[in-house]
C-alpha positions in Angstrom: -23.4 21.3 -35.8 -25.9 19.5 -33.4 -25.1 18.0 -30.2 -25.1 14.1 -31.5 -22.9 15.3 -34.6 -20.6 16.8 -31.8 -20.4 13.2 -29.6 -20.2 11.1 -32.9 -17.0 12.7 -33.9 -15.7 12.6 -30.5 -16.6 8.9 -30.3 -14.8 8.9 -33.9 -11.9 10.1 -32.5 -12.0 13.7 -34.4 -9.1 15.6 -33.4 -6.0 15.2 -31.2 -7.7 15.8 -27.7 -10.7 13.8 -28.4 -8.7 10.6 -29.6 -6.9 11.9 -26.4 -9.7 11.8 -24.1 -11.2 8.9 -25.6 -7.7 7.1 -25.5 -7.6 7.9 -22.0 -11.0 7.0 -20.9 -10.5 3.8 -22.1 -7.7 2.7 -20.4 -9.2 4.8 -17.4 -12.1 1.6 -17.5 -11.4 0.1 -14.2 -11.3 3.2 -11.9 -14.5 4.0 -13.8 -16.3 1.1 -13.3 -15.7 0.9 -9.7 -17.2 4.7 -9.9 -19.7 3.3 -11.3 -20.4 0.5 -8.9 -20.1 3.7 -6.1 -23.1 5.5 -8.2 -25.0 1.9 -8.0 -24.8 1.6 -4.4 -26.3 5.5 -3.4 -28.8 5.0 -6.2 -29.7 2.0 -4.4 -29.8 3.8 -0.8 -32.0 6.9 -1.9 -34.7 4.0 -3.8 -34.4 1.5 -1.0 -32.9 -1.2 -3.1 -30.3 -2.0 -0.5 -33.2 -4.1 1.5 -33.9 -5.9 -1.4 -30.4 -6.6 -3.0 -27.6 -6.7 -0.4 -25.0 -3.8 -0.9 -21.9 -5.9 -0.8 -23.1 -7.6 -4.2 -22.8 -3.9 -5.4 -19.1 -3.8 -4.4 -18.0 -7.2 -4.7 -19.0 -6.7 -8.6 -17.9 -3.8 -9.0 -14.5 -4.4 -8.0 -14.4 -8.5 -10.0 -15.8 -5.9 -13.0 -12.9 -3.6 -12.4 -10.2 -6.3 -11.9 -10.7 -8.0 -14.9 -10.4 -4.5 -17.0 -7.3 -4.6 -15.4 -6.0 -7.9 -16.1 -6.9 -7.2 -19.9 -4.8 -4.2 -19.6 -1.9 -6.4 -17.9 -2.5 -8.9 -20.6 -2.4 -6.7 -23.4 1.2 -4.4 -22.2 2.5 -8.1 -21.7 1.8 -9.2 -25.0 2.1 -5.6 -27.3 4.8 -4.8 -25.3 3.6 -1.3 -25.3 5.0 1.7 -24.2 3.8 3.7 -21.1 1.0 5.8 -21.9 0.2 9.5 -20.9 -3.6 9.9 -19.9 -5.4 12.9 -19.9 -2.5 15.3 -21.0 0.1 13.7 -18.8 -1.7 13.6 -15.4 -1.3 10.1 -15.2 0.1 7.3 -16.5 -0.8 3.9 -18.1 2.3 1.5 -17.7 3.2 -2.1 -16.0 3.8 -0.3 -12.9 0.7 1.1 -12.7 -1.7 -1.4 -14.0 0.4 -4.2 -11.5 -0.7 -1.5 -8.6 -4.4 -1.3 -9.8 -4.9 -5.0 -10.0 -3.2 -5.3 -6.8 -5.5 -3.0 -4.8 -8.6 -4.3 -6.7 -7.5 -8.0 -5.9 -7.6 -7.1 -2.0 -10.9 -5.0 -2.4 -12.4 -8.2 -3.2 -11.2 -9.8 -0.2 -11.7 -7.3 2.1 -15.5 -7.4 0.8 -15.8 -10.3 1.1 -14.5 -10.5 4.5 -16.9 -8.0 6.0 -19.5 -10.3 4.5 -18.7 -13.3 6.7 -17.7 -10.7 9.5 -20.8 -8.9 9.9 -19.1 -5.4 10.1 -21.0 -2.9 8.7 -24.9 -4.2 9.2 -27.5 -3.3 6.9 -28.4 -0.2 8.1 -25.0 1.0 7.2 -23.5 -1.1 4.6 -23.7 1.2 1.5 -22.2 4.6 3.1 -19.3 1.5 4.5 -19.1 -0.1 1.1 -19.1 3.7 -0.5 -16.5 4.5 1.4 -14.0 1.9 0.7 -14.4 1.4 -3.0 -14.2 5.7 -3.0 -10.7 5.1 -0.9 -9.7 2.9 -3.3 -10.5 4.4 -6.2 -8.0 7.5 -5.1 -5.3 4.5 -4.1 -5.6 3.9 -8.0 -4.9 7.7 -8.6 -2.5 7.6 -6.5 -0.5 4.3 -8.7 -1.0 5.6 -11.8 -0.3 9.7 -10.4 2.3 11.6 -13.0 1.4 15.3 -12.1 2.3 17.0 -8.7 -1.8 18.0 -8.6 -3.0 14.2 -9.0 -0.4 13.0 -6.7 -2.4 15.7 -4.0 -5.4 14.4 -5.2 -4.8 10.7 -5.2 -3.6 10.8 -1.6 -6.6 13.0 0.0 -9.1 11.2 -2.2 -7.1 7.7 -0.4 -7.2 9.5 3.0 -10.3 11.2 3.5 -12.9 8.0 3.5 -10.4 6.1 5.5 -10.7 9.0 8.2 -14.3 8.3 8.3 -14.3 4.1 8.4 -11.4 4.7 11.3 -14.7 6.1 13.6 -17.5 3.8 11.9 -18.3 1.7 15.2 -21.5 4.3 16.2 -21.4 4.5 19.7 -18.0 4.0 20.8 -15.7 6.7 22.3 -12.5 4.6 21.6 -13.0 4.5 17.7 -14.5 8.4 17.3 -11.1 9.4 19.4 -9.4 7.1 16.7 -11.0 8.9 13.7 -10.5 12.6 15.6 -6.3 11.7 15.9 -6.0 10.5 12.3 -8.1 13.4 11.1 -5.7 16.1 12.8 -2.7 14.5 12.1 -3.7 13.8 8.1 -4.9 17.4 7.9 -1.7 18.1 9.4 0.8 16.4 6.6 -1.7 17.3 3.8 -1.4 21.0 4.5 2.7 21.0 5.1 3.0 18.5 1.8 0.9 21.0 -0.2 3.3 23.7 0.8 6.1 21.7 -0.2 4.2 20.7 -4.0 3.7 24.5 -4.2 7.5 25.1 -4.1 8.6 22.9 -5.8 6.2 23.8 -8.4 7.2 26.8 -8.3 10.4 26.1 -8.6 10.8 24.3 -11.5 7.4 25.8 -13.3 6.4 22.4 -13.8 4.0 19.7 -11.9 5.1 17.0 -14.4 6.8 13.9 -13.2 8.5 13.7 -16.7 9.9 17.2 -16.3 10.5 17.4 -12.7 14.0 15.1 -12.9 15.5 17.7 -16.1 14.5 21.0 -13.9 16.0 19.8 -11.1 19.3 17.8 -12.9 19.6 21.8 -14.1 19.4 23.4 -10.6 22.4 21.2 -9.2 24.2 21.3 -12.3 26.9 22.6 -10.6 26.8 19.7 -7.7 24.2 18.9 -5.2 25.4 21.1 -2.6 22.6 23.6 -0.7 24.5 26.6 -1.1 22.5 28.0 -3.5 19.2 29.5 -3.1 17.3 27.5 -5.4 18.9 24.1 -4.6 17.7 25.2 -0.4 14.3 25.6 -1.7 14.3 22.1 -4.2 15.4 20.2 -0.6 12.6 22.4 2.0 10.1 20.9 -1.1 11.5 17.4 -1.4 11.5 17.4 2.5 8.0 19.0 2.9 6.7 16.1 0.4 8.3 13.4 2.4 5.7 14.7 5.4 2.8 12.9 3.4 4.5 10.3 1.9 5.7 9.5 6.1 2.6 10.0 7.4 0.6 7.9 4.9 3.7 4.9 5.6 3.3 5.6 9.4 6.7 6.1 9.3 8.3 7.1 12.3 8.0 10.0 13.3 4.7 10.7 11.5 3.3 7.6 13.0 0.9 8.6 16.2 -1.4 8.1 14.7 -1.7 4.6 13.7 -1.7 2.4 16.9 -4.6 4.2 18.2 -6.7 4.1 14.6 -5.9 0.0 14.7 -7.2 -0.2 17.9 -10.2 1.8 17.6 -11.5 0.9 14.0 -12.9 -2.5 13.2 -10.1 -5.1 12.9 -11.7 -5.0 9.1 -10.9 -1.5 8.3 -7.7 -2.1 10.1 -6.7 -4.3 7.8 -7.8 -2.8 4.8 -5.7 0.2 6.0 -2.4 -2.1 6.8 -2.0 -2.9 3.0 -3.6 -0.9 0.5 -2.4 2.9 2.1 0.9 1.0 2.1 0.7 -0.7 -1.3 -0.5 3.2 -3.0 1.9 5.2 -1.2 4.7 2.9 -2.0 3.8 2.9 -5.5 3.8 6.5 -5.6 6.7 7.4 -3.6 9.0 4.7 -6.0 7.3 7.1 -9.5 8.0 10.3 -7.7 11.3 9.0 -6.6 12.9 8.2 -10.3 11.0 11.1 -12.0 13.2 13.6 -9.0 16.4 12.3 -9.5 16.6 11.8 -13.2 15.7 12.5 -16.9 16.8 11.9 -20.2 18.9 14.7 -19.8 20.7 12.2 -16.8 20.5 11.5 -12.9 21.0 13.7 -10.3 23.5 11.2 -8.7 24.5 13.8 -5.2 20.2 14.1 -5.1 19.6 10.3 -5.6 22.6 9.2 -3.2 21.4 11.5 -0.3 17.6 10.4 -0.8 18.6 6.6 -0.6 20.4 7.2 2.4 17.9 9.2 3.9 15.1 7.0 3.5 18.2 3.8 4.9 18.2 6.3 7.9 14.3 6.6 8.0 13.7 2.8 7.4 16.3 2.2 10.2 14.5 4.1 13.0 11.0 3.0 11.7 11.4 -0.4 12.1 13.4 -0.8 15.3 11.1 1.3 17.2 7.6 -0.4 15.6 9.2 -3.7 16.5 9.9 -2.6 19.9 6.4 -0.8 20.7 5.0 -3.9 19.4 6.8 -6.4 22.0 4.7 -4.5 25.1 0.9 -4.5 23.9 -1.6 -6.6 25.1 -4.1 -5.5 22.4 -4.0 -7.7 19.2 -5.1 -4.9 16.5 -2.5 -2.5 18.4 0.4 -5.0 18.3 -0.4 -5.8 14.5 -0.3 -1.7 13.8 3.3 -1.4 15.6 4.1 -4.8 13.1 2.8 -2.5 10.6 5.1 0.4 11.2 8.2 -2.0 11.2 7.0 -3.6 8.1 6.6 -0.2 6.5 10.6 0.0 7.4 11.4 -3.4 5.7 9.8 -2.2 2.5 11.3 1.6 2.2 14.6 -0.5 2.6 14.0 -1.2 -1.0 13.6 2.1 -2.2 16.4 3.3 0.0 18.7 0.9 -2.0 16.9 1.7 -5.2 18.1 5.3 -5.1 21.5 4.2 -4.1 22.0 1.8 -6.8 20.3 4.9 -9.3 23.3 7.1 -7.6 25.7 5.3 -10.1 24.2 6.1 -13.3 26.6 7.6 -15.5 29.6 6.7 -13.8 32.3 4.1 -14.7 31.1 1.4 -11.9 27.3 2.0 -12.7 24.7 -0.5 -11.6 23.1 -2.4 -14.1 19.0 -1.9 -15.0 18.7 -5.7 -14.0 20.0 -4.6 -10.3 17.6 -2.0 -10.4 14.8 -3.5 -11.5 15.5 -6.2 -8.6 15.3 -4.0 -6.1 11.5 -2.7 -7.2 10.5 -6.4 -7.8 11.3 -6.8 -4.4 9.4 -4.6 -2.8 6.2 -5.7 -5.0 7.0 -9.5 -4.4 7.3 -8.1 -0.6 3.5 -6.1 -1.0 1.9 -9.2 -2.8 2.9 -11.4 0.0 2.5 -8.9 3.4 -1.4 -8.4 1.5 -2.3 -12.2 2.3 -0.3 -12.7 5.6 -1.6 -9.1 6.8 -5.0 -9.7 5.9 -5.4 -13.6 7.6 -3.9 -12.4 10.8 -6.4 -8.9 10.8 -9.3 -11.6 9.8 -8.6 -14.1 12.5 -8.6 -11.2 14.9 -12.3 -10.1 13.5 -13.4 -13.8 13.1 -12.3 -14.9 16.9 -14.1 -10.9 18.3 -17.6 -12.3 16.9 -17.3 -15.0 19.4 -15.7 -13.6 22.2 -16.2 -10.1 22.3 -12.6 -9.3 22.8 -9.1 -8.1 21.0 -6.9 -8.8 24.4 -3.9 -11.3 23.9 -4.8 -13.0 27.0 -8.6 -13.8 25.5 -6.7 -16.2 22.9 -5.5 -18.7 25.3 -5.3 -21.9 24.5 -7.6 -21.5 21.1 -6.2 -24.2 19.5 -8.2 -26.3 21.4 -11.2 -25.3 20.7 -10.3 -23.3 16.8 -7.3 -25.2 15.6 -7.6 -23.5 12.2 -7.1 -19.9 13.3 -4.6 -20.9 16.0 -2.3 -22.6 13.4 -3.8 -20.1 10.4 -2.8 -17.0 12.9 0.6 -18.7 13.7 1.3 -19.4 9.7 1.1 -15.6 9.1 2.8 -14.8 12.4 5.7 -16.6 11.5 5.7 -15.5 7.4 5.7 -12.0 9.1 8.8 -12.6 10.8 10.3 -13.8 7.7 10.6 -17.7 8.5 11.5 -20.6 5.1 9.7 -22.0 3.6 6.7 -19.3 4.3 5.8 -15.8 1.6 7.6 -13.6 4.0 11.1 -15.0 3.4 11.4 -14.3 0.5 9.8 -11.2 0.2 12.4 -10.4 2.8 15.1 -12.2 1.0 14.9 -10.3 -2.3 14.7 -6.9 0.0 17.6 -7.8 1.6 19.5 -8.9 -1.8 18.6 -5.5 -3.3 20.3 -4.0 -0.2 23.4 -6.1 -0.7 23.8 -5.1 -4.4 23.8 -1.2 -2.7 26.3 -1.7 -0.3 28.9 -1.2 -2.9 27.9 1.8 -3.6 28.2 3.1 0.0 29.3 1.9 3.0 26.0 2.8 5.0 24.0 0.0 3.2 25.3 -2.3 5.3 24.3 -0.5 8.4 21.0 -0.7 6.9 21.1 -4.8 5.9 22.7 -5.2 9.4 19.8 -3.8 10.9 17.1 -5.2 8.6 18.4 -8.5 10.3 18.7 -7.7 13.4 14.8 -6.1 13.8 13.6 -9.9 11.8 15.6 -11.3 14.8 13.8 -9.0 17.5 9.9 -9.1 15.9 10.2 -13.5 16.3 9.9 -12.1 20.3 6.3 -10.6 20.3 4.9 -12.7 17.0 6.3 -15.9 19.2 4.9 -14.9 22.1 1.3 -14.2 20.4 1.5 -18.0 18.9 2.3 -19.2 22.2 -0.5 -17.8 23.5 -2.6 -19.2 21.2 -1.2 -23.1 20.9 0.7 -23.6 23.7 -1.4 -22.1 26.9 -3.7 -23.5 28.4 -7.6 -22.2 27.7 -9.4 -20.9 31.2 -12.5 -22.8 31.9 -14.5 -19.8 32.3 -13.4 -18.4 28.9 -16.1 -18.1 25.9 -16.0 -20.7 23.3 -14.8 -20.5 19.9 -15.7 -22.6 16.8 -14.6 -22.7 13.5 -15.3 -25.5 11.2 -13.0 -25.9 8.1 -16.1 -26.5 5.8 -17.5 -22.9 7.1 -17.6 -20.4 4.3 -15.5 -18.2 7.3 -13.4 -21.3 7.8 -12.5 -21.8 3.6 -11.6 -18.0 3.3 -9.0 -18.6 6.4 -7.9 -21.8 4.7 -7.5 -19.6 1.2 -5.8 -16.9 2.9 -3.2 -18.6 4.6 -2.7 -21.0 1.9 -1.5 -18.2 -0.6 1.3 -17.8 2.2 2.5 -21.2 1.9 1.7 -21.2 -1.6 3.9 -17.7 -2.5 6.7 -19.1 -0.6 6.8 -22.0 -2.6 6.0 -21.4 -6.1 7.7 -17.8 -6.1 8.7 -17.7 -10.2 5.2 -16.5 -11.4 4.6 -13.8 -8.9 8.7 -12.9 -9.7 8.2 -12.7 -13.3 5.0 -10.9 -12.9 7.0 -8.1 -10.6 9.9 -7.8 -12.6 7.9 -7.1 -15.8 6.2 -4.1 -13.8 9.1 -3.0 -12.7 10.8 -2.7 -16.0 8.3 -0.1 -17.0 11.2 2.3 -15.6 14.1 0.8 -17.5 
């Protein structure tokens, strides 16, 4: 049989891999065309089309290409009401979850494109290896969504982490940002290798990489009770524990964090941002899969495994947040304060999935918690992503949009702006304050439904509300250094000698300020479509 009879009846679907592969591939579109796009753009750098046809068109289609394949694939589980779907033999999944993840970092791909656009950041010179680079991290963020093997969780996270090591160091010339890129490469290198170690036992372990079958092995190991007195139950928890290292370090969760403030300050406030979000958004994403596939199976949850997890992470989101909040009151560098926010904020959300696994802790038992409790909990935490993306990314843009004009990232540069820009001052104070949590802004009630979800788990233990009492009190203690950053900005008084700042509404920079920050008021406004979008992804576990 020839070549072409061979590729017809693959295309035909001849056979159970092929209509496998071809299955799989097809609902594999969007991370394919933005691979695509990726080929486009170094095609165009080795011929020289890059001087001839900017490279950002290259991305910004790519990724409007990609998210429409998405939203067909959204569309179509919404309306079929499909099951999930196993790709390529079970190393990933196609589900609600993971398509709402996909379309979610593609969604912000466009944005940030289009941000480094009216930014400047990278020039021409250097735009395709810049725009290479961020569609490529992406691209392993989607890996990491849609992940359902122990390998492609590896994968998803180093092919995520390796291009954002090099756009940490992209400003040429400058010691600051290369020291940046040199920290967050030792420190990455450093979780990779001890979270290999820890997928290698617990692969070993169980003799299984497979999501699915990860929760039945280990439901067998503590059979008798989760207790670590027995060899194999010690070497489950070193794995699970091991694991958490990259999962903590790509969060920038205390104390896996170093490494963060300094790669905010020293990267552009465009990688930054890009950074704040999507590494956030895919690890999240991840860590929720990898969390229900450990502690339970058809063959039922490990309740002692998903009780001491939830209050682990309680613990972990506990210390995260206090200290990011309180690192953040002393800095006098914009990008560094935001990255300390970012740590706290990373606290806020793994609240979520600390009362998730709490809430799970019931199954089976005569006070369980319901699926619909459950399920509120993960909406939460995407309700809390989809609104931190657009307050997160107007107060990063601001930043980039006021260092074009005055060559600075200092606190004490933004005096009095609001004289001279009154739509970043005000657009910079709208996200400041939604980040604090503040009615009727996006943040409240991304915070609110957080918070509920940690409510519904307080019944479960008494610990919980340790957690929601300190969830509280940090909101109460961030309104100190986001305040004092607004005031700064409305309120004082701009030096005479300081460099001027303009920023007309009807400016294509001004309109993508004004879009921004409008989705903030907007999500905290009209929050039932966004809600009913969340909760359908997150029933693709229940």
């Amino acid at each position: 049989m020839d070549f072409q009879s061979l590729f017809q009846q693959f295309l035909s679907g001849g056979g159970t891999l092929q209509a496998s592969t071809y299955r799989s591939l097809v609902l594999f579109l969007p991370e394919l065309i933005l691979c695509g796009s990726i080929v486009a753009m170094l095609l165009a750098r080795l011929t020289s089309l890059d001087k001839c046809i900017p490279t950002h068109w290259f991305a910004l289609l790519g990724s409007l290409g990609a998210f429409i394949a998405v939203l067909a694939q959204f569309w179509e589980l919404s309306i079929d009401g499909q099951p999930s779907t196993l790709l390529f033999t079970g190393l990933a999944v196609h589900d609600e979850f993971s398509v709402f993840f996909r379309g979610f970092l593609l969604f912000f791909l466009v944005f940030v494109v289009a941000l480094t656009v009216l930014s400047g950041i990278p020039d021409q010179e250097d735009a395709p290896d810049f725009y290479t680079l961020l569609c490529g991290a992406v691209v392993g963020m989607m890996v990491m969504s849609s992940a359902n093997h122990l390998l492609m969780l590896f994968l998803g996270i180093e092919m995520a982490s390796v291009p954002s090591y090099a756009m940490t160091g992209f400003l040429k010339g400058r010691r600051q940002s290369s020291e940046a890129s040199l920290k967050f490469v030792v420190y990455g290198a450093g979780a990779a290798g001890v979270m290999l170690f820890g997928i290698s036992l617990l692969a070993g372990l169980t003799g299984t990489a497979e999501f699915g079958l990860l929760g039945e092995r280990l439901h067998s190991i503590f059979a008798n009770g989760f207790t670590a007195s027995h060899p194999e139950a010690r070497i489950a928890i070193l794995a699970l524990l091991m694991i958490s290292v990259g999962f903590a370090f790509k969060l920038s969760l205390v104390p896996f964090h170093f490494w963060c403030p300094d790669a905010f300050e020293g990267a552009p406030a465009e990688v930054a941002g890009f950074l704040s979000i999507a590494s956030k958004a895919a690890a999240f994403a991840l860590l929720v899969r990898l969390c229900m596939s450990v502690t339970g199976s058809a063959a039922g949850v490990v309740q002692g495994l998903s009780l001491t997890m939830g209050l682990g992470l309680g613990t972990l989101a506990i210390i995260t947040a206090t200290f990011g909040n309180m690192a953040a009151y002393s800095q006098t560098n914009a990008k560094r304060m935001l990255a300390y926010s970012t740590i706290a904020h990373a606290g806020y959300m793994l609240m979520a999935v600390s009362a998730l696994l709490v809430l799970r802790s019931t199954t089976g038992s005569e006070h369980a918690a319901s699926p619909e409790q459950m399920k509120q909990a993960i909406e939460g935490l995407l309700y809390y992503l989809a609104v931190y993306m657009f307050m997160n990314l107007g107060a990063f843009s601001i930043i980039a949009l006021i260092r074009n004009q005055t060559f600075s990232e200092e606190i004490d540069d933004y005096k009095g702006l609001i004289q001279q820009a009154p739509l970043l001052a005000v657009g910079m104070a709208i996200c400041l304050f939604s980040l604090v949590g503040i009615p009727p802004l996006g943040g409240f009630y991304g915070k609110f439904f957080i918070f509920a979800a940690v409510f519904d788990a307080t019944r479960v233990h008494w610990f919980m509300w340790v957690v929601l009492a300190a969830g509280g009190f940090n909101t109460v203690l961030s309104l100190f250094y986001y305040v004092r950053l607004a005031k700064t900005m409305c309120m004082d008084v701009r030096p005479v000698d300081a460099r001027q700042v303009s920023m007309p509404s009807n400016s294509p920079s001004g309109m993508y300020v004004l879009l921004v920050c409008g989705m903030v008021l907007v999500l905290g406004v009209i929050i039932q479509p966004l809600s009913r979008v969340a909760n359908h992804a997150a029933a693709a576990f229940f």
